[in-house]
Legacy VTK file of the C-alpha trace (Angstrom):
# vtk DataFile Version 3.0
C-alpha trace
ASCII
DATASET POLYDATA
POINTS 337 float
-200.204 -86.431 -128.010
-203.103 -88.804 -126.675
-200.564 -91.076 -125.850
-198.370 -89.085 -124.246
-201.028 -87.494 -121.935
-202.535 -90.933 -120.933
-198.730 -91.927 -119.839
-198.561 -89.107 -117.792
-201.620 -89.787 -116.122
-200.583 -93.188 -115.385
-197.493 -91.980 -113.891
-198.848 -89.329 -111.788
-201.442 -92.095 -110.210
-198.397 -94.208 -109.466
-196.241 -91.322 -108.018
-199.407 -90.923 -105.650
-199.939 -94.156 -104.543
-196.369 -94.602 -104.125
-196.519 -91.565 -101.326
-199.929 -92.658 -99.813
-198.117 -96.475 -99.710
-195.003 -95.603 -98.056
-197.173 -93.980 -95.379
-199.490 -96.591 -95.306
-196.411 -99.215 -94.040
-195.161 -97.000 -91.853
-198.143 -95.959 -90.158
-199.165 -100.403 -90.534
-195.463 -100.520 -88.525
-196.365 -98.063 -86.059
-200.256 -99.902 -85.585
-198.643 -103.186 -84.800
-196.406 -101.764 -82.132
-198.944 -99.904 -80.126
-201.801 -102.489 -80.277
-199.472 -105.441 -80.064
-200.928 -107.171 -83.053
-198.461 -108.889 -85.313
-197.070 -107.367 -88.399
-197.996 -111.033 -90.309
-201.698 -110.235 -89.118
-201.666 -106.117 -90.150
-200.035 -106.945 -93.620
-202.840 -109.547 -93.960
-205.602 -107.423 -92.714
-204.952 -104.158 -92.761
-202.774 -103.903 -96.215
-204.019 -106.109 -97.832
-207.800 -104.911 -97.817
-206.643 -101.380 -99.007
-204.402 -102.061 -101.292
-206.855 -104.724 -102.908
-209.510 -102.300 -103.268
-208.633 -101.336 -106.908
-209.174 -104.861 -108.081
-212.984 -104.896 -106.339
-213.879 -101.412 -108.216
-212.245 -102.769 -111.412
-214.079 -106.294 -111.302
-217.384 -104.241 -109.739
-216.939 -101.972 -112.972
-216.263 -104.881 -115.624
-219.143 -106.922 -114.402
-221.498 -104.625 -114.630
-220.714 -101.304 -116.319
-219.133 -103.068 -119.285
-220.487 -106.644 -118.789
-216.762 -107.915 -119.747
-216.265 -110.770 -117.480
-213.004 -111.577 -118.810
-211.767 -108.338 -117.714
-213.112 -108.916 -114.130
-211.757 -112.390 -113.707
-208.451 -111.770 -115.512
-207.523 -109.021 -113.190
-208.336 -110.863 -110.513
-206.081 -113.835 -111.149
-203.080 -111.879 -112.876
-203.367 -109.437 -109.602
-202.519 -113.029 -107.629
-200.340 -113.535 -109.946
-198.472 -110.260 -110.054
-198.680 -110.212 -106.301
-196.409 -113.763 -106.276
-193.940 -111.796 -108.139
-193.651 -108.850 -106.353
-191.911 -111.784 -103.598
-189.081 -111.725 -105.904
-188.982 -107.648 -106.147
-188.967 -107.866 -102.469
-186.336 -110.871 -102.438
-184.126 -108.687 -104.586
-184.214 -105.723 -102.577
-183.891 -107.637 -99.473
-180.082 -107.401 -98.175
-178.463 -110.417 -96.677
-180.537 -113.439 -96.435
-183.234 -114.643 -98.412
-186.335 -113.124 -98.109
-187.968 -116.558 -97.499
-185.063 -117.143 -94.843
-186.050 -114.547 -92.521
-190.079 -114.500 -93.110
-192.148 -115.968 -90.596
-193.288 -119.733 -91.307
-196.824 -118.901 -90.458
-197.102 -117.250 -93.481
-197.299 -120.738 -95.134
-201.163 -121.114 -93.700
-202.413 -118.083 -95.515
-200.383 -119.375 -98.528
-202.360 -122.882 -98.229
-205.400 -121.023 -97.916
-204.096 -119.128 -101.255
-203.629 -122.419 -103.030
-206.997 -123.864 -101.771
-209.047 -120.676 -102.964
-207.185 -119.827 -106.669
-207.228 -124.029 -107.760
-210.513 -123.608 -106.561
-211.421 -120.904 -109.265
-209.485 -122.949 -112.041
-211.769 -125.843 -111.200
-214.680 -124.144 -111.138
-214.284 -121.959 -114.113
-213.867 -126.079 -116.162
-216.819 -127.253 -114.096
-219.144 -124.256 -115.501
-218.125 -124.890 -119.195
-219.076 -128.577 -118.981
-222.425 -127.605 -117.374
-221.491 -129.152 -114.430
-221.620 -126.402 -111.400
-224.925 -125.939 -110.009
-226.348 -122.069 -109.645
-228.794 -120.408 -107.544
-230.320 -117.784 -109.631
-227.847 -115.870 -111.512
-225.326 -116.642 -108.833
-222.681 -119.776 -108.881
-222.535 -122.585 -105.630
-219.022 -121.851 -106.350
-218.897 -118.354 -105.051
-220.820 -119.218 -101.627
-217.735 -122.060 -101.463
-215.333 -119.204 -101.906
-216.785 -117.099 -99.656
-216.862 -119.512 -97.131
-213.328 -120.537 -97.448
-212.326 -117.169 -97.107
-213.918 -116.880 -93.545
-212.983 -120.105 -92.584
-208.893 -118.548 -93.542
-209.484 -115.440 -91.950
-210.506 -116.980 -88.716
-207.767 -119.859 -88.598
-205.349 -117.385 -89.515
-206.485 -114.991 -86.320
-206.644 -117.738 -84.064
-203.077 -119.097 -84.863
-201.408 -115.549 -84.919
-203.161 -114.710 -81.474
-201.933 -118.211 -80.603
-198.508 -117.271 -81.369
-198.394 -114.230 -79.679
-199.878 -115.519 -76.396
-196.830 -118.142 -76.869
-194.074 -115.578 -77.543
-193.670 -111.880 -76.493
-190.300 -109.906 -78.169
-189.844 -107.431 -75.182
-188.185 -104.847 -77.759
-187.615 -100.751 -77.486
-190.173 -98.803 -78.498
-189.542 -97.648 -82.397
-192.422 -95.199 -82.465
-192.608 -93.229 -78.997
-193.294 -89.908 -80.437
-196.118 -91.252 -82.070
-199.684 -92.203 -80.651
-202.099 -95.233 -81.742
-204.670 -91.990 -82.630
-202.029 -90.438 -84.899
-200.945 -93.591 -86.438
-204.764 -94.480 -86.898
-205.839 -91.371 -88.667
-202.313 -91.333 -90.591
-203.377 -94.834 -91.876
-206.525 -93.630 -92.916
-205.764 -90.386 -94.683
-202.751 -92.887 -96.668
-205.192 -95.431 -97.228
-207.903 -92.822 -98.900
-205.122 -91.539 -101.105
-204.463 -95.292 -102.057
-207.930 -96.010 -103.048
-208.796 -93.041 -104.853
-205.612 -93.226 -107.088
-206.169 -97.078 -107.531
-209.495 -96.932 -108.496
-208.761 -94.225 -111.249
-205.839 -96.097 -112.417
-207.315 -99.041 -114.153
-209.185 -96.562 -116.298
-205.995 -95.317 -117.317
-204.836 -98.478 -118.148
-207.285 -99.107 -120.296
-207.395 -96.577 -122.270
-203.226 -96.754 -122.898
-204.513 -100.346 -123.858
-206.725 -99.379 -126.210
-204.451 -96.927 -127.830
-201.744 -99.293 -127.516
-203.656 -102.057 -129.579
-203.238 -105.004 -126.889
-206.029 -107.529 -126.638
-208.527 -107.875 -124.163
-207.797 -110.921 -122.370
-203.958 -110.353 -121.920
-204.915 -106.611 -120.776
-207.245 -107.767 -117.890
-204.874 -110.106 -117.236
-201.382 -108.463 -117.263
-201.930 -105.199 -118.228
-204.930 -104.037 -115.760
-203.656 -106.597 -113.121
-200.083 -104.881 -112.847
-202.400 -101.168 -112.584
-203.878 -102.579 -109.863
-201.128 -104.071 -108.335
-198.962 -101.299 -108.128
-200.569 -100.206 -104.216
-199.161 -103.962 -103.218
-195.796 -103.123 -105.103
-195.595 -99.728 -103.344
-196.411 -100.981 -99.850
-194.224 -103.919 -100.161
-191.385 -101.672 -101.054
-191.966 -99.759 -98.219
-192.310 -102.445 -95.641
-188.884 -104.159 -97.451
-187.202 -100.721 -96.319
-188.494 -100.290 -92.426
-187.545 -103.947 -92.021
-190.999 -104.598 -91.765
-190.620 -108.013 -93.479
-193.399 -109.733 -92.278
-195.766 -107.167 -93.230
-195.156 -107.198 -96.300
-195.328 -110.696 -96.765
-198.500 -111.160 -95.579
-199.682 -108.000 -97.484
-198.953 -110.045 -100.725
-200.490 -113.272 -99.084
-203.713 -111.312 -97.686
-204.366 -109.714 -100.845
-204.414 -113.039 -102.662
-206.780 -114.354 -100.666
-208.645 -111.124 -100.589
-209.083 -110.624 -104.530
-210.446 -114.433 -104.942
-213.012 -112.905 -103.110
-213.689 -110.426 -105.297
-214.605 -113.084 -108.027
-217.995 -113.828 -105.362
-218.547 -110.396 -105.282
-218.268 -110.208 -109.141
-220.500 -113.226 -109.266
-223.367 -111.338 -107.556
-223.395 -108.448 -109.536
-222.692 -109.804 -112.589
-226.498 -110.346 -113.661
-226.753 -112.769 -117.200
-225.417 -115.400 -115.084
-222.843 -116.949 -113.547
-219.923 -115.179 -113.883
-217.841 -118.176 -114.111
-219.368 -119.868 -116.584
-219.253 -116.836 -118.684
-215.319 -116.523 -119.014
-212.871 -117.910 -121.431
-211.046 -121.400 -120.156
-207.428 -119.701 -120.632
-207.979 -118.431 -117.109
-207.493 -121.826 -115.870
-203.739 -121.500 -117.115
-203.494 -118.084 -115.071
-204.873 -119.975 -111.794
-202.635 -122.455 -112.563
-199.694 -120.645 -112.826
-200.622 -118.736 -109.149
-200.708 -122.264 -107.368
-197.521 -123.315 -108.596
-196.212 -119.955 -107.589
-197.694 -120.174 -104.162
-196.070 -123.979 -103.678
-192.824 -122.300 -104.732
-193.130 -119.616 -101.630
-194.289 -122.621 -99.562
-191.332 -124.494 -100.472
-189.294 -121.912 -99.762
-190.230 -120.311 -96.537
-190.189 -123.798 -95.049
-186.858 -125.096 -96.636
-185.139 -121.734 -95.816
-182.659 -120.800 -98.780
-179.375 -119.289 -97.853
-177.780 -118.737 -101.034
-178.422 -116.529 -103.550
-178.114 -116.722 -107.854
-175.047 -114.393 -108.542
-175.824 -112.725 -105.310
-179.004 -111.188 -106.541
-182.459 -113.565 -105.424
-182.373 -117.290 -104.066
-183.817 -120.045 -106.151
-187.238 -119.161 -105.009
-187.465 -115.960 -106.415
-186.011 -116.821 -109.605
-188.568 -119.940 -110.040
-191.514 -117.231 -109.117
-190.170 -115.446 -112.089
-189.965 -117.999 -114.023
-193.271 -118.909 -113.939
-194.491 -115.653 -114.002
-193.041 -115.269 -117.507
-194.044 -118.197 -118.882
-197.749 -117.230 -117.949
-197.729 -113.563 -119.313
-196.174 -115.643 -122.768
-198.866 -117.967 -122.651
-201.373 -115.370 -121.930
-199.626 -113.228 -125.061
-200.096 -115.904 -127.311
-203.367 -117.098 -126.512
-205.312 -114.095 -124.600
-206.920 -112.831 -127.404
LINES 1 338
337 0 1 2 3 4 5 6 7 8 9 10 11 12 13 14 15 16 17 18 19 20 21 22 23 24 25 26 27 28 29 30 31 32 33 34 35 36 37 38 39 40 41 42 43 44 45 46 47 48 49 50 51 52 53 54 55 56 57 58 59 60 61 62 63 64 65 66 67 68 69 70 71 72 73 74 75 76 77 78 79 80 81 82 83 84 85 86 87 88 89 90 91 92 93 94 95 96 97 98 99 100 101 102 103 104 105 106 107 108 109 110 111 112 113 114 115 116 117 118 119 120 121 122 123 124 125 126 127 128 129 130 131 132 133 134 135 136 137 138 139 140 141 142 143 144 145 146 147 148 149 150 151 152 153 154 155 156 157 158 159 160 161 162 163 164 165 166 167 168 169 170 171 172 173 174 175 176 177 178 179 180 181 182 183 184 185 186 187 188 189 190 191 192 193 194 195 196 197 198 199 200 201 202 203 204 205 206 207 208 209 210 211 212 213 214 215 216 217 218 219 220 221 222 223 224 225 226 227 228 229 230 231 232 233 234 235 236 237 238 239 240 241 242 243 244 245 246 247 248 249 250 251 252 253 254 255 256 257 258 259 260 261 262 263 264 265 266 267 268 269 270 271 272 273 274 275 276 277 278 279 280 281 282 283 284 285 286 287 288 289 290 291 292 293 294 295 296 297 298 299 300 301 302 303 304 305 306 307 308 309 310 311 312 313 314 315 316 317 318 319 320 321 322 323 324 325 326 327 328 329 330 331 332 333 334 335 336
């Protein structure tokens, strides 16, 4: 009966965030058009700070609450992870072309920026268990490095997409003319509270179905509570698949990587015995790893442009991401505990 009632709570926190989500790209559509700021940039910003707001409670709680680092840090990279997947979910339900065929090339600088931060946490995380990365106080060098590559993307990223729309301007009908910015704004915001509430109660129901379940710790925070997490990105990207709203919800999935290797700074600071990093089992390095090579895969593809499709379903992109994505969660199952 425990069981049963915990899956029903877990399903009635998806079936919410799947309503505040689908309002939350429509409403991120309906932003773009009014204020003229690209969809790229408002799946980056926008989306990709909301819907990664689950991970920063659930790292917040595990570093401090429950002092399980390996929680924090695992949800953090399988959320990356999970988020490289959801490409091929989108891919999938993407008619036509390719997914990475129609996508916007620009999205390859946030990816870079992806690869640069996540390697960056693999590195550091073998750097701390040789002794080797320096600390101020409790807190690692590392996580002032990540929070300054994180501004340093943000700000490159702004500049290139305000570049690009200085360069080019679609003159196209209005989409939303019975809708004002105010509307759209507090719409956004109501959608996005929904979001966050749900999300944040969500990983607590994940971990208790975990706990009943018998799974082990390191391949819950990894898969398990990275997937809770994850499902505002899957909802929104769904969403944003169905309004056309492709570039959004690209750079949702892009933003939000970049977004939750912040997290692991924030972690860091709260996280009090020490550095957080150094704290962590080295099987996360596999997890990082596997989220670069997915990112060079998207990379790959959004700049070689696949037109064909594996028995009509996803390109060769997508089925790679999956790939890879399996043979981390098998890793992770063997291993993770």
């Amino acid at each position: 009966m425990r069981v049963l009632l915990i899956w029903l709570e877990f399903a009635a926190c998806v079936a919410f965030i799947w309503a505040g989500g689908v309002r939350l790209s429509r409403y991120g559509d309906v932003i773009a058009e009014k204020t003229g700021m690209s969809r790229s940039w408002i799946g980056l910003i926008l989306l990709a700070t909301v819907t990664s707001l689950p991970e920063l409670v659930t790292g917040v709680s595990a570093a401090t609450l429950t002092q399980a680092p390996d929680i924090a840090l695992g949800d953090v990279l399988g959320s990356c992870v999970f988020n490289l997947l959801i490409l091929t979910i989108a891919d999938f339900l993407y008619r036509g072309e390719s997914v990475f065929s129609v996508a916007s090339q620009g999205h390859i600088l946030s990816a870079g920026f992806g690869i640069i931060l996540i390697g960056f946490v693999g590195f550091s995380v073998t750097l701390n268990h040789q002794g080797l990365m320096p600390a101020i106080g409790h807190v690692g060098i590392s996580s002032l490095i990540i929070v300054a590559i994180y501004a340093i993307a943000m700000r490159t990223v702004f500049r290139y997409e305000r570049k690009q729309l200085a360069e080019y301007r679609e003159e196209a009908v209005e989409r939303y003319p019975k809708t004002s910015l105010r509307q759209a704004v507090t719409g956004y915001s109501l959608a996005a509270l929904v979001v966050v509430a749900t999300g944040t109660f969500l990983p607590f129901v994940g971990v208790d179905l975990a706990q009943v379940m018998g799974w082990k710790e390191t391949f819950v925070g990894t898969l398990f509570i990275a997937f809770a997490t994850s499902v505002p990105e899957i909802v929104v990207t769904i969403a944003a698949v169905r309004l056309d709203a492709l570039d959004m919800a690209v750079g949702n999935l892009f933003g939000s990587n970049l977004f939750d290797i912040l997290i692991v700074a924030i972690d860091d600071v709260v996280f009090v015995p020490g550095p957080i990093l150094a704290d962590v089992s080295t099987l996360h390095v596999v997890s990082s790893l596997s989220a670069v090579m997915m990112t060079g895969v998207a990379v790959v593809s959004l700049l070689y442009r696949p037109k064909t499709r594996v028995l009509r379903t996803v390109g060769w992109g997508a089925l790679l991401l999956f790939s890879f994505y399996l043979l981390n969660s098998y890793v992770l199952f063997l291993y993770g505990g």
